[in-house]
C-alpha positions as CSV (number, residue, x, y, z in Angstrom):
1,X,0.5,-7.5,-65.1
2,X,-3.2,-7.8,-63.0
3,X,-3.3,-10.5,-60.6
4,X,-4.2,-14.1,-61.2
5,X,-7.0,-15.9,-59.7
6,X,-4.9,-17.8,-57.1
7,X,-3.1,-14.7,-55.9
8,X,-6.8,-13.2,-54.8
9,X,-8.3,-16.0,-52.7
10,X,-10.5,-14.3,-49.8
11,X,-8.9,-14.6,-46.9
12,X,-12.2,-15.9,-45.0
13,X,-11.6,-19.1,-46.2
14,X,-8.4,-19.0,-45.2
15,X,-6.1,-18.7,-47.9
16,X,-3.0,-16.2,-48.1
17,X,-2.3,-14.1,-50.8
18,X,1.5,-14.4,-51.8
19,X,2.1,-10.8,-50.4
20,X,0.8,-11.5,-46.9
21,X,2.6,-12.3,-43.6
22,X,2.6,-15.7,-42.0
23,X,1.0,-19.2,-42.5
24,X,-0.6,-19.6,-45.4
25,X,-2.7,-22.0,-44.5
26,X,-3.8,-21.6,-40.8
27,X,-7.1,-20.6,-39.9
28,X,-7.2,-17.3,-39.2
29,X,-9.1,-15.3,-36.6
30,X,-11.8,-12.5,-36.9
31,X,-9.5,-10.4,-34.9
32,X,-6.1,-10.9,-37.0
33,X,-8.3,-10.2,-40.2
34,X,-9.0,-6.9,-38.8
35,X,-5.4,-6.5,-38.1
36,X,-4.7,-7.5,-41.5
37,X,-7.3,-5.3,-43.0
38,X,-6.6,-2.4,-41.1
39,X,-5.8,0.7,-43.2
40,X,-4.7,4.4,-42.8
41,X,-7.9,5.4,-44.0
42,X,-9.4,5.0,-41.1
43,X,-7.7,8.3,-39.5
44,X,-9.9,9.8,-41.9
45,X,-12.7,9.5,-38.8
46,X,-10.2,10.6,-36.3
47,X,-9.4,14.3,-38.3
48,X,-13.3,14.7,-39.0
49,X,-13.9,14.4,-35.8
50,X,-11.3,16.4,-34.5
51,X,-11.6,19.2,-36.8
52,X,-15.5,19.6,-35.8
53,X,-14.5,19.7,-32.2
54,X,-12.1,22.4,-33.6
55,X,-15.1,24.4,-35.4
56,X,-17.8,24.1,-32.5
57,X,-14.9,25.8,-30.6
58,X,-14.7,28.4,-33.0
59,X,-17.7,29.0,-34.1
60,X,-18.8,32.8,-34.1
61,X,-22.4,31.9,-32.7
62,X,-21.7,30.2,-29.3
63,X,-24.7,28.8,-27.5
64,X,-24.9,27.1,-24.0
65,X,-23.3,23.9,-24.1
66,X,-21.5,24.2,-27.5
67,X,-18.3,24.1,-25.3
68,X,-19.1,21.7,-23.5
69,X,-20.1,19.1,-26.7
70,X,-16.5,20.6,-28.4
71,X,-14.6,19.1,-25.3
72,X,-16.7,15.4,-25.2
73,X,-15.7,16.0,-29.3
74,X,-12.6,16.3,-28.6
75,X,-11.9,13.6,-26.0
76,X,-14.0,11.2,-28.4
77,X,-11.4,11.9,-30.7
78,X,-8.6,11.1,-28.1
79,X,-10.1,7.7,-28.0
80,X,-10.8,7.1,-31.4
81,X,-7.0,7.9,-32.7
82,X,-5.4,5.8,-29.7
83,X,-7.4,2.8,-30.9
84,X,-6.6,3.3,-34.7
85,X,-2.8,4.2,-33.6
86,X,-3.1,0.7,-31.6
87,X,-4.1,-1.2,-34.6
88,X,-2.1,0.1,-36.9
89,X,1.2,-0.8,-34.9
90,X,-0.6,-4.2,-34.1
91,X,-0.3,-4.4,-37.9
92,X,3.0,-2.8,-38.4
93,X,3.9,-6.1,-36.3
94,X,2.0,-8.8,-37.3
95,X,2.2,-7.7,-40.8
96,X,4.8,-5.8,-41.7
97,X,5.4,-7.4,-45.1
98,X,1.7,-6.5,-46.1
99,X,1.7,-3.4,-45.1
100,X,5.5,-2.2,-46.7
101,X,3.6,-3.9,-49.9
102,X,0.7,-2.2,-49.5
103,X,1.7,1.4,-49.3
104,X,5.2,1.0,-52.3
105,X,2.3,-0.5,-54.9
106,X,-1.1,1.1,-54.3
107,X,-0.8,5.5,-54.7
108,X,-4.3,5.7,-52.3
109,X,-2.8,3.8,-49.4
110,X,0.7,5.5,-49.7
111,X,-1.0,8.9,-49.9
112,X,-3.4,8.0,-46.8
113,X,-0.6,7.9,-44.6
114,X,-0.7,11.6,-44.5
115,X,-3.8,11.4,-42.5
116,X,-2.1,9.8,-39.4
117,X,-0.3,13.3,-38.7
118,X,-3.6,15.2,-39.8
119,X,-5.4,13.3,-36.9
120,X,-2.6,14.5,-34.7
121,X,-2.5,17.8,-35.5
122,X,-6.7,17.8,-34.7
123,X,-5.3,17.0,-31.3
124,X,-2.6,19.5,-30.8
125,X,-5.1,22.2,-31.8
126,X,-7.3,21.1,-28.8
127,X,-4.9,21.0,-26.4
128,X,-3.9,24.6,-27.6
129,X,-7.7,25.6,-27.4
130,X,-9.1,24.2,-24.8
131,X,-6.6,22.5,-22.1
132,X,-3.9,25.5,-22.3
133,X,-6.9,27.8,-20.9
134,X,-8.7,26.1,-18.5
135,X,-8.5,26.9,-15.6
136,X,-5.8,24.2,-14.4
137,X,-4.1,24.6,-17.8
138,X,-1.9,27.6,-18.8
139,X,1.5,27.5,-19.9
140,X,2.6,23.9,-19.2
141,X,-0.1,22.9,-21.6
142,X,1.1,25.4,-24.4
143,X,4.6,23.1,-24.0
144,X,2.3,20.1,-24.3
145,X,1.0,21.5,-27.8
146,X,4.3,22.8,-28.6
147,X,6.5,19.8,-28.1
148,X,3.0,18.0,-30.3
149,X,3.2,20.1,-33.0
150,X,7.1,19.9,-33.5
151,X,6.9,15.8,-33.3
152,X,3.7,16.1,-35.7
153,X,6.1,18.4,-38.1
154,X,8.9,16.1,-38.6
155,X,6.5,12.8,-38.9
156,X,4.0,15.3,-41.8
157,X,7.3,16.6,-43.3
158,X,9.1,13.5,-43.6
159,X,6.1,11.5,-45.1
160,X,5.7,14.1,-48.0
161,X,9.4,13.6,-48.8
162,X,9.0,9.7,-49.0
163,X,5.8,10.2,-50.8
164,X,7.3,12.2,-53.4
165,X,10.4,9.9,-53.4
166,X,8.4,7.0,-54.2
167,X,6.0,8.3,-57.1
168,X,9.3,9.8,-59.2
169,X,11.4,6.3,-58.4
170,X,8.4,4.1,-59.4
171,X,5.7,4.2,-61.8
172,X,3.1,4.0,-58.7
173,X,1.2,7.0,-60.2
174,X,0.5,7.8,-64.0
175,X,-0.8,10.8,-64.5
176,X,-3.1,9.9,-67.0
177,X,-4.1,6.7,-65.6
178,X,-3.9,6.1,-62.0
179,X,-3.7,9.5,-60.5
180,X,-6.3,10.3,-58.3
181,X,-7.4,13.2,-55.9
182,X,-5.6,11.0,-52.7
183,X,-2.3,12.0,-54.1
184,X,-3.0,15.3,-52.3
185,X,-3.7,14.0,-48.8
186,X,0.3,14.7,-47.4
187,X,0.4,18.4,-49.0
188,X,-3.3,18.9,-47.3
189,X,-1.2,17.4,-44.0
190,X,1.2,20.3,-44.8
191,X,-0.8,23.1,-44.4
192,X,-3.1,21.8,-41.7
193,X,0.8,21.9,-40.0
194,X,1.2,25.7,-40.4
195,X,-2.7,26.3,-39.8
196,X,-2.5,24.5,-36.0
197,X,1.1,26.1,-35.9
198,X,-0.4,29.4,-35.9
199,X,-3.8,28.5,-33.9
200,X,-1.4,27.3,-31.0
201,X,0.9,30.6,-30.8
202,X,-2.6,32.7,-31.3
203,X,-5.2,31.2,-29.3
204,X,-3.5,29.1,-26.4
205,X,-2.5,30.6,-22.6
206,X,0.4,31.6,-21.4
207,X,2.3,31.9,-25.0
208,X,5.4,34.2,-25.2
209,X,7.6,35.3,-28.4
210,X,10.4,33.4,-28.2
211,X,8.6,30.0,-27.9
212,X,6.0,31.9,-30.7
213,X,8.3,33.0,-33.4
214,X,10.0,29.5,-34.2
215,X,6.6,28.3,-35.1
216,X,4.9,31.3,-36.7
217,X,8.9,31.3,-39.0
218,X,8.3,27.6,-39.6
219,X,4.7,27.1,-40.4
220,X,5.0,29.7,-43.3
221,X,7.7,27.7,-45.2
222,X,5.8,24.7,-44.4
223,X,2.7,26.4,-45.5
224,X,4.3,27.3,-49.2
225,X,5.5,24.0,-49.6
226,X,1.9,22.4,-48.7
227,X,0.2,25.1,-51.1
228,X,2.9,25.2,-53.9
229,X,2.8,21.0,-54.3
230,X,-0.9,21.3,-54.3
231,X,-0.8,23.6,-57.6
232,X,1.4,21.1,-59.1
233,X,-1.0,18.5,-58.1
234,X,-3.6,20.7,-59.3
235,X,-2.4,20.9,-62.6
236,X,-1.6,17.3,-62.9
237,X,-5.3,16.3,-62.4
238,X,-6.6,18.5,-64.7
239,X,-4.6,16.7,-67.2
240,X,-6.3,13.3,-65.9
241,X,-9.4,14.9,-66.1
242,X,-9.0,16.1,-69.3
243,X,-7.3,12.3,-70.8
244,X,-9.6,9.9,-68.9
245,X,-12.3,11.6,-67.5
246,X,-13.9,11.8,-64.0
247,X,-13.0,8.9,-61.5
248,X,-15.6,5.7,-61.0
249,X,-18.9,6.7,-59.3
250,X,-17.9,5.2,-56.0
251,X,-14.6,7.4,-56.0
252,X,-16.4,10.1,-56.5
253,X,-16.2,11.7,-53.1
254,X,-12.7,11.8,-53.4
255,X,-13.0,14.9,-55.6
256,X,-13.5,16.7,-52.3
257,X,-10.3,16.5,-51.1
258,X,-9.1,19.0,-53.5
259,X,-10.8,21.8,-51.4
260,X,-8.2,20.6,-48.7
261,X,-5.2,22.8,-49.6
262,X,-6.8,26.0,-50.4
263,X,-9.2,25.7,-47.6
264,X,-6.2,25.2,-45.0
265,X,-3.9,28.1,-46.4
266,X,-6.5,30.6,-46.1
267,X,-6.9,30.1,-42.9
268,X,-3.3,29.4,-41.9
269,X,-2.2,32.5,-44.0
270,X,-4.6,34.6,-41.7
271,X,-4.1,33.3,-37.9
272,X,-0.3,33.0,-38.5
273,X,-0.4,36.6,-39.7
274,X,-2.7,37.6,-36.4
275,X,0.0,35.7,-34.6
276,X,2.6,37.7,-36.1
277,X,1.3,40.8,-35.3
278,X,0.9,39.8,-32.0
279,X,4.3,38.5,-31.7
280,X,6.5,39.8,-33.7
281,X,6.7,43.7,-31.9
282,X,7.6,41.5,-28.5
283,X,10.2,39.9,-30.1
284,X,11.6,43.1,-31.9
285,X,14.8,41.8,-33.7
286,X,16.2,42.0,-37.0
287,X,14.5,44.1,-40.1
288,X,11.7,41.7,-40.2
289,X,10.5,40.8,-36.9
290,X,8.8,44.1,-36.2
291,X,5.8,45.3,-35.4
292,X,5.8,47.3,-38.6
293,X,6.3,43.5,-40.7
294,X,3.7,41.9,-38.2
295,X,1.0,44.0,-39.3
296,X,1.6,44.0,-42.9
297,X,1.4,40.2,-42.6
298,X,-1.8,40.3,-41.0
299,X,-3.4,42.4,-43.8
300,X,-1.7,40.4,-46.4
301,X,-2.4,36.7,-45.0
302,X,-6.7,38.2,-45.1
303,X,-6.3,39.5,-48.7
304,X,-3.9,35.9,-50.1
305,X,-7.0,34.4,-48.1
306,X,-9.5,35.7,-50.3
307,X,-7.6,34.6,-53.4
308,X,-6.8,31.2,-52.5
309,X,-10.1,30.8,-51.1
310,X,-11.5,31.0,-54.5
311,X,-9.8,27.8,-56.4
312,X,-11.4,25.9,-53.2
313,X,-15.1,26.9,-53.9
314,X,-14.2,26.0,-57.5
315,X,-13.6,22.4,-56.4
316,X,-16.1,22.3,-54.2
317,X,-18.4,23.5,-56.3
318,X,-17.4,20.8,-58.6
319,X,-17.5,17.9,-56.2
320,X,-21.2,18.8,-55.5
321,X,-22.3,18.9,-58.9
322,X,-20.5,15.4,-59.4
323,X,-21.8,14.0,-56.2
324,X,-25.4,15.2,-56.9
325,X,-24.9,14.5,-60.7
326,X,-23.7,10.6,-59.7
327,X,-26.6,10.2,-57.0
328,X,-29.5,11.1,-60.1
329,X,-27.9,8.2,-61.7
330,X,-27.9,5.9,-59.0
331,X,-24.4,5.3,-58.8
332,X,-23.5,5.2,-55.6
333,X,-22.4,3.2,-53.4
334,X,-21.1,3.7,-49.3
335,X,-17.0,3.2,-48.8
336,X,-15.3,4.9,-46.3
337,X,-13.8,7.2,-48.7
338,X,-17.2,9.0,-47.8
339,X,-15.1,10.5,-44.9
340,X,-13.7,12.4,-47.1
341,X,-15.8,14.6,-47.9
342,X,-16.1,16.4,-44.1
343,X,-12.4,17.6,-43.9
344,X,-11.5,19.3,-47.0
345,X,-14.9,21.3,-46.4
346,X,-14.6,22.2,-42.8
347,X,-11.0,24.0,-43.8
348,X,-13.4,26.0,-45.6
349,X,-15.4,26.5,-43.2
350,X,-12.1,27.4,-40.9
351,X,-11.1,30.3,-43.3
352,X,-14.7,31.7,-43.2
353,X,-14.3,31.9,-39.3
354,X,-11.3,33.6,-39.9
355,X,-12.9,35.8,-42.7
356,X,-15.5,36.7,-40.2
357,X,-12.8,37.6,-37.6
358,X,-10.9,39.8,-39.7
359,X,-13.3,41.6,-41.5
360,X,-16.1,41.6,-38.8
361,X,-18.3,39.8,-41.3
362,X,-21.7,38.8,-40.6
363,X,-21.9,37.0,-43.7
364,X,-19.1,35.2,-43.2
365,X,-20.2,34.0,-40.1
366,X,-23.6,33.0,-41.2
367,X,-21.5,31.1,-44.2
368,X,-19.5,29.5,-41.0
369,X,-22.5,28.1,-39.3
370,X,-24.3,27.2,-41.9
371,X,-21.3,25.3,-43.1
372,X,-20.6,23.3,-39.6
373,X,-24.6,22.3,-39.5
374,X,-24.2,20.9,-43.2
375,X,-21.0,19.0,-42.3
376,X,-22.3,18.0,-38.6
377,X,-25.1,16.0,-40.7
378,X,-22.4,14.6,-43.1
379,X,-20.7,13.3,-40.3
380,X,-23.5,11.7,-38.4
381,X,-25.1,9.9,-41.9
382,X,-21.2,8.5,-42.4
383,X,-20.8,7.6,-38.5
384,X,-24.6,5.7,-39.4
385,X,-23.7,3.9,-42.5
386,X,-20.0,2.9,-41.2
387,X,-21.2,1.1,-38.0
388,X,-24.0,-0.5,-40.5
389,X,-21.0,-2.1,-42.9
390,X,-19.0,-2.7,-39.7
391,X,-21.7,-4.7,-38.1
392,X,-22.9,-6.5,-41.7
393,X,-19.3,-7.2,-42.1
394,X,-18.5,-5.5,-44.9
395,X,-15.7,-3.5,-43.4
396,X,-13.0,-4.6,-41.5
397,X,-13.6,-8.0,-42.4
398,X,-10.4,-9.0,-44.0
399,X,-8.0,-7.8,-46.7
400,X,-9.8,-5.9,-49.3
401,X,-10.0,-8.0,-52.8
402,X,-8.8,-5.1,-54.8
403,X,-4.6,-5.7,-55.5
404,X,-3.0,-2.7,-55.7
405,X,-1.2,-2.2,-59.1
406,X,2.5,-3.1,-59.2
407,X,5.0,-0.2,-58.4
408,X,8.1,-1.2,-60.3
409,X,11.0,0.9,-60.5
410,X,11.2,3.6,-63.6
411,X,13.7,3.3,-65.5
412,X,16.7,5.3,-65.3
């Protein structure tokens, strides 16, 4: 049933919503309203900007000082998820009734939690990258990723099991209704898992087989249970589609993260089969960890690549034309679910690389840097229009006005 007009007050003048934590009516301070407002959604600028410091890393066309603006990336990104990791315990414990609200009744913010562990991974790919071979890094370093990358599994794993849990125990998420493209963020979180799993045992120093084999074994069953949900999820919104149509202009953007999925598998599908043709000989036990399997791996995880790859243009292509279609019209309006349109893209842009790699492909290369300049751009006009509604006070400014719609159970 919606809401009525006393359970919505706006919190700047100091009323509490029945859902919220504490005294109801004393005054409350900018900062606890920041506190109050602060939502997993903000990660969102901790991944982009993490997965950009990945890409100038990567990218095929290296120029003098690229390395050098990947690293200040990647420390900016250090900063950027301790502060939003800080506020969102500072909530966890100053509101811990709003927030346990918040994510069992409203499918976007439950969703969004997947993109604390995306953030993370960002970072264990960096440390794999860049700290593990510097010249004071090395194998202590690879440890550092490793132990990361195991914590960020269990956190990414468990989260898609209690995201699942909730939508089949509550009615959270109608597929006809209130699904939207969010829904996907955990099972994007799933294959970004076996992507960094395999950039870690491919590209980082002083890697062996036995620490190597565990994650390359791991991240493929992680990766099919990422990719496989996805379909289903896939499927699912092409029903919503097809019912109620396409989502309100301003949610637009959010079309984007469908890319995510099919972008990350075909990239993860190709380093961790690089990484198990590396490995796999050096470890030489059983009937599958052989050289023999590692290469067959490798040529399969390029040509799975180049299918999967495809269903992620498709949705890409898509999200343009409904992006541009909704900006003729003059429908749009800045929210941070902008953000969302840097990530799913730049996994494509990850599985060109890879593409190029593999296939010493120009094209794909040219793709690949063309790709980073386009999404370098997106990220600066977002970084420009999020400081402008921070400092007009338009975000982080208090609990947003929208309720969430009630999650009660299903019945049984």
């Amino acid at each position: 049933m919606p809401d009525s007009p006393a359970q919505n007050h706006d919190v700047e003048a100091n009323h509490k919503r029945s859902d919220q934590d504490g005294d109801p009516g004393a005054p409350r301070s900018r900062f606890s309203l920041i506190i109050e407002d602060f939502s997993f959604i903000w990660f969102t600028l901790s991944m982009n900007t993490g997965i950009l410091s990945i890409l100038m890393h990567q990218l095929p066309y290296q120029f003098y000082g690229l390395g050098i603006l990947s690293t200040i990336t990647f420390v900016f990104n250090i900063v950027l998820f301790i502060v939003f990791f800080i506020l969102l315990l500072l909530r966890c414990i100053m509101y811990p009734r709003s927030l346990v609200k918040t994510c069992s009744t409203n499918i976007s913010e439950l969703s969004l939690m997947g993109t604390l562990p995306i953030a993370w991974f960002t970072l264990v790919a960096q440390v794999g990258l860049t700290v593990s071979n510097a010249s004071w890094g090395g194998q202590a370093f690879f440890i550092v990723a490793l132990v990361m990358w195991w914590i960020g599994t269990a956190v990414m794993l468990t989260i898609s099991c209690v995201v699942i849990v909730v939508f089949s125990k509550t009615d959270i998420v109608n597929a006809t209704t209130t699904l939207n493209p969010a829904i996907i963020i955990p099972f994007v979180g799933t294959t970004t898992d076996a992507l960094v799993g395999g950039v870690i045992c491919q590209y980082s120093g002083g890697v062996n087989a036995r620490l190597a084999i565990p994650i390359i074994v791991s991240s493929y069953m992680i990766c099919g249970l990422g990719f496989f949900v996805a379909i289903l999820i896939w499927a699912a919104y092409f029903v919503k589609l097809m019912n109620s149509g396409l989502p309100p202009p301003p949610l637009t953007p959010s079309l984007f993260m469908l890319v995510g999925p099919a972008g990350q598998t075909a990239a993860a599908l190709q380093v961790l089969g690089t990484a198990a043709k590396t490995y796999f000989g050096a470890y030489d036990k059983g009937t599958f960890l052989q050289t023999q399997a590692g290469e067959m791996l490798a040529t399969l995880g390029v040509m799975l690549g180049l299918f999967i790859i495809g269903i992620g243009l498709l949705f890409a292509i898509f999200g343009v034309y409904i992006i541009l279609d909704t900006a003729f019209k003059r429908q749009h309006k800045y929210t941070l679910i902008w953000w969302s349109t840097i990530f799913p893209m730049a996994t494509v842009n990850t599985s060109f690389i890879e593409f190029g790699n593999e296939m010493d492909s120009p094209t794909f290369r040219t793709l690949a840097t063309i790709f980073f300049l386009l999404l370098l751009v997106d990220y600066i006009l977002n970084w420009i229009f999020t400081i402008r509604d921070i400092w007009l006070g338009k975000l982080l400014n208090g609990p947003r006005s929208e309720r969430p719609p009630t999650g009660r159970m299903k019945g049984q």
